[in-house]
mmCIF file of the N, C-alpha and C atoms, coordinates in Angstrom:
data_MODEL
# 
_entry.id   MODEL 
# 
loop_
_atom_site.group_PDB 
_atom_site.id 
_atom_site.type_symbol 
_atom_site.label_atom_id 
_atom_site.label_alt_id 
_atom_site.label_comp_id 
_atom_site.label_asym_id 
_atom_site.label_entity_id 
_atom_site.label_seq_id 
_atom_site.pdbx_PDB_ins_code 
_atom_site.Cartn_x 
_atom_site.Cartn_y 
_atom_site.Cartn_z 
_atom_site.occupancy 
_atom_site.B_iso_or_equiv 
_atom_site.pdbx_formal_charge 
_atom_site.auth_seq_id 
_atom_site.auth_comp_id 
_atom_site.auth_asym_id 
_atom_site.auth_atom_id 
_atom_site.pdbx_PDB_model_num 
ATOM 1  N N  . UNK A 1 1  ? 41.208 -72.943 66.469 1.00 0.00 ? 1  UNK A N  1 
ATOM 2  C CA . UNK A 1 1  ? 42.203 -74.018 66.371 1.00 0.00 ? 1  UNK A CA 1 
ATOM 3  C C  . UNK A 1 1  ? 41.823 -75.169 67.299 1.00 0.00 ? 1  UNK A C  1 
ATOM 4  N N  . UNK A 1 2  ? 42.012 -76.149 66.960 1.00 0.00 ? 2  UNK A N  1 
ATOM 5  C CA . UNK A 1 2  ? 42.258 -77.785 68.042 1.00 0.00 ? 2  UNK A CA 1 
ATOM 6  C C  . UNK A 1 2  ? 43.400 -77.992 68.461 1.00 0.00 ? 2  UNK A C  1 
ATOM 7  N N  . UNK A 1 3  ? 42.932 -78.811 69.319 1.00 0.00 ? 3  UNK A N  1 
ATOM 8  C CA . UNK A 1 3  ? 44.198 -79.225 70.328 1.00 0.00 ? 3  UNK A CA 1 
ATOM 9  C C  . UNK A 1 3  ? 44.102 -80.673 69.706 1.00 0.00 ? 3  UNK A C  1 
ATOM 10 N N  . UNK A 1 4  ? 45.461 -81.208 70.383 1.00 0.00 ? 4  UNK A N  1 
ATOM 11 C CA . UNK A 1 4  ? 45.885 -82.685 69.862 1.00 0.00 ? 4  UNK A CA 1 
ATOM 12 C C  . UNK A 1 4  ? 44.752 -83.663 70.196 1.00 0.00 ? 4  UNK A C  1 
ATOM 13 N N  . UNK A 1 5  ? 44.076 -83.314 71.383 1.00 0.00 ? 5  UNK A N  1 
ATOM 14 C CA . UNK A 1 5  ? 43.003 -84.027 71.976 1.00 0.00 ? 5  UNK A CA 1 
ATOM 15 C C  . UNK A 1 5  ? 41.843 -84.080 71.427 1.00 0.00 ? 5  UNK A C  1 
ATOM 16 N N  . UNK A 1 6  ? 41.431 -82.932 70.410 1.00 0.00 ? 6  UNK A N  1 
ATOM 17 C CA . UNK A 1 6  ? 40.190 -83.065 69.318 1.00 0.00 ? 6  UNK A CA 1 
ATOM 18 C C  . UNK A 1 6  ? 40.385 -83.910 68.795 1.00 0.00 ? 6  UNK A C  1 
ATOM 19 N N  . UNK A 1 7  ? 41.667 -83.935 67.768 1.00 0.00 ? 7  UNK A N  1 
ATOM 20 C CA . UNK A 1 7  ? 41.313 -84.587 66.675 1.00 0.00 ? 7  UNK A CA 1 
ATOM 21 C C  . UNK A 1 7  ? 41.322 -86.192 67.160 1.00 0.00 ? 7  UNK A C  1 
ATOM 22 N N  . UNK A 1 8  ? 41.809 -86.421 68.677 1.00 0.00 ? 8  UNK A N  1 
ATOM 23 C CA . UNK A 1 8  ? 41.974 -88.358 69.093 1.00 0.00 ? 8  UNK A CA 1 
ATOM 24 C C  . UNK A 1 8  ? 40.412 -88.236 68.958 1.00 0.00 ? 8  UNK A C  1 
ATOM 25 N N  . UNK A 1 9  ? 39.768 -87.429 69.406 1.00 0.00 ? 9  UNK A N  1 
ATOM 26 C CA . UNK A 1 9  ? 38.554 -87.872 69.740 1.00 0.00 ? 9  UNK A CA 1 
ATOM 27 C C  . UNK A 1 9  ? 37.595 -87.924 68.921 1.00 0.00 ? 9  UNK A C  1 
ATOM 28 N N  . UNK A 1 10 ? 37.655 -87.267 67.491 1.00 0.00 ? 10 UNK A N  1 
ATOM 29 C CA . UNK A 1 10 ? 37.086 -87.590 66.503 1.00 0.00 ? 10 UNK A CA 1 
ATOM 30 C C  . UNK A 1 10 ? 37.371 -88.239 65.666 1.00 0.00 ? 10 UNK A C  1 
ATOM 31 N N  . UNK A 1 11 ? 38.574 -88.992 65.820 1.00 0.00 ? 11 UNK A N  1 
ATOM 32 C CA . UNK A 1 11 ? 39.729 -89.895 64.854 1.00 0.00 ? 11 UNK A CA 1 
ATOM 33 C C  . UNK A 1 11 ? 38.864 -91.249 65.658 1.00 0.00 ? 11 UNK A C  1 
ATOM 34 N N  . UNK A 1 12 ? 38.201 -91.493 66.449 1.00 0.00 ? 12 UNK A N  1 
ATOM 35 C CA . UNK A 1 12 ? 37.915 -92.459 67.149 1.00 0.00 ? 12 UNK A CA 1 
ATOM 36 C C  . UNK A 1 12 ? 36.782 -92.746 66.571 1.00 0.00 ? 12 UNK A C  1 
ATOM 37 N N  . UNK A 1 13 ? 35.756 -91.347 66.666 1.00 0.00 ? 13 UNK A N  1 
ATOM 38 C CA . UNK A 1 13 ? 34.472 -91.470 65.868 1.00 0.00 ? 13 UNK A CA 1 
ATOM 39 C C  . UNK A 1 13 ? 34.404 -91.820 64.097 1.00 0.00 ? 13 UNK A C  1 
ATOM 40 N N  . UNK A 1 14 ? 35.535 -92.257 63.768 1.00 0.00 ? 14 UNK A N  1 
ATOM 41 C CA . UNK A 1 14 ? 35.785 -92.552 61.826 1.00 0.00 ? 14 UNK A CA 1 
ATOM 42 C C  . UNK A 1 14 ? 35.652 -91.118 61.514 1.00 0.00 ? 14 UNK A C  1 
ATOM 43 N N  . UNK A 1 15 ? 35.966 -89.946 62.141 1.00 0.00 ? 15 UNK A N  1 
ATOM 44 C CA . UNK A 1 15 ? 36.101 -88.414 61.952 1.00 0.00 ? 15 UNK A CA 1 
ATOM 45 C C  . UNK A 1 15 ? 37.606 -88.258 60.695 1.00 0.00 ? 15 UNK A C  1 
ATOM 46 N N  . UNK A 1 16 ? 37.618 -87.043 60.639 1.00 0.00 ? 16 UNK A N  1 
ATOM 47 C CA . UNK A 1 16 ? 38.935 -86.456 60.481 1.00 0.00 ? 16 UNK A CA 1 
ATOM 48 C C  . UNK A 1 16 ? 39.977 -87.127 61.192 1.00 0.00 ? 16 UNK A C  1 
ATOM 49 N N  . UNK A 1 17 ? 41.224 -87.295 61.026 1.00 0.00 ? 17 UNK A N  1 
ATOM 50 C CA . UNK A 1 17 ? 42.444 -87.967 62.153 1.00 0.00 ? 17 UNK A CA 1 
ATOM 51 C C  . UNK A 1 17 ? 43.766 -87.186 61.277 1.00 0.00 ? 17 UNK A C  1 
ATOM 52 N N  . UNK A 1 18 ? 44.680 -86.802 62.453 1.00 0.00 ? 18 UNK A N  1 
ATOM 53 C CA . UNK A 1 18 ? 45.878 -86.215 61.678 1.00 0.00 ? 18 UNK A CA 1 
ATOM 54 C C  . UNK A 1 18 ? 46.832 -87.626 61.922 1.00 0.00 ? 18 UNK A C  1 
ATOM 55 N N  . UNK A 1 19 ? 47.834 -86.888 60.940 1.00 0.00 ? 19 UNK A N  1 
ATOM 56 C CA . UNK A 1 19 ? 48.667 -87.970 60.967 1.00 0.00 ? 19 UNK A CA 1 
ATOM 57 C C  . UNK A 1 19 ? 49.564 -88.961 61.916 1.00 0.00 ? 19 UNK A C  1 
ATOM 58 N N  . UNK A 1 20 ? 49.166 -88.421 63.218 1.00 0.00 ? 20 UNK A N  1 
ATOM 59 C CA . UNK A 1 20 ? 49.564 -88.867 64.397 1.00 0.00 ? 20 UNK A CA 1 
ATOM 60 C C  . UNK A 1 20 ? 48.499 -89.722 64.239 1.00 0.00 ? 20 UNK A C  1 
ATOM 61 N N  . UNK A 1 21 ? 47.534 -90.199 64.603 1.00 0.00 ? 21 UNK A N  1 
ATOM 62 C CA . UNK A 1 21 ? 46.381 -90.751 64.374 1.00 0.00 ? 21 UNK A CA 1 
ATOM 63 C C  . UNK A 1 21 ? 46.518 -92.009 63.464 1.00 0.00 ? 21 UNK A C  1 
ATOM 64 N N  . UNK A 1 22 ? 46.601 -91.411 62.377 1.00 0.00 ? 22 UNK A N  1 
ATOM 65 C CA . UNK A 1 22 ? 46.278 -92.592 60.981 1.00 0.00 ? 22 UNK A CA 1 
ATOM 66 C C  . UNK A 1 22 ? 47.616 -93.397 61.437 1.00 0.00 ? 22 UNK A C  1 
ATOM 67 N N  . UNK A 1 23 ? 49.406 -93.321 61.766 1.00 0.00 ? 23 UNK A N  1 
ATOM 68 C CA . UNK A 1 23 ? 49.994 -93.850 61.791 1.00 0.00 ? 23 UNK A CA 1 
ATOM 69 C C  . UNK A 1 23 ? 49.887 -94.866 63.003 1.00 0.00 ? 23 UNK A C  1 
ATOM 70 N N  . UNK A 1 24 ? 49.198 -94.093 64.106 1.00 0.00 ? 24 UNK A N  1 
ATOM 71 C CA . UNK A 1 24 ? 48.802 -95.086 65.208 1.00 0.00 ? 24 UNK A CA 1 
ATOM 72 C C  . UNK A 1 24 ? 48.162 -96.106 64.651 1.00 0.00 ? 24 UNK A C  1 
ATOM 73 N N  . UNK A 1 25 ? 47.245 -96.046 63.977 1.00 0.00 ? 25 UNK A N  1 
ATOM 74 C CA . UNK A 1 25 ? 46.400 -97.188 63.457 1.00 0.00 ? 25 UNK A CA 1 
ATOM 75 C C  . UNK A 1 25 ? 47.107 -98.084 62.116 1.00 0.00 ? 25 UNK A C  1 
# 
């Protein structure tokens, strides 16, 4: 499993991003 902190950090790299993520942007 990931933590909330993976996915910022590959949501940064144009990675995977959950929906916390995509709505930030």
């Amino acid at each position: 499993e990931y933590s909330s902190e993976h996915f910022q950090e590959i949501g940064r790299k144009g990675g995977e991003t959950t929906s916390k993520e995509n709505n930030d942007n």
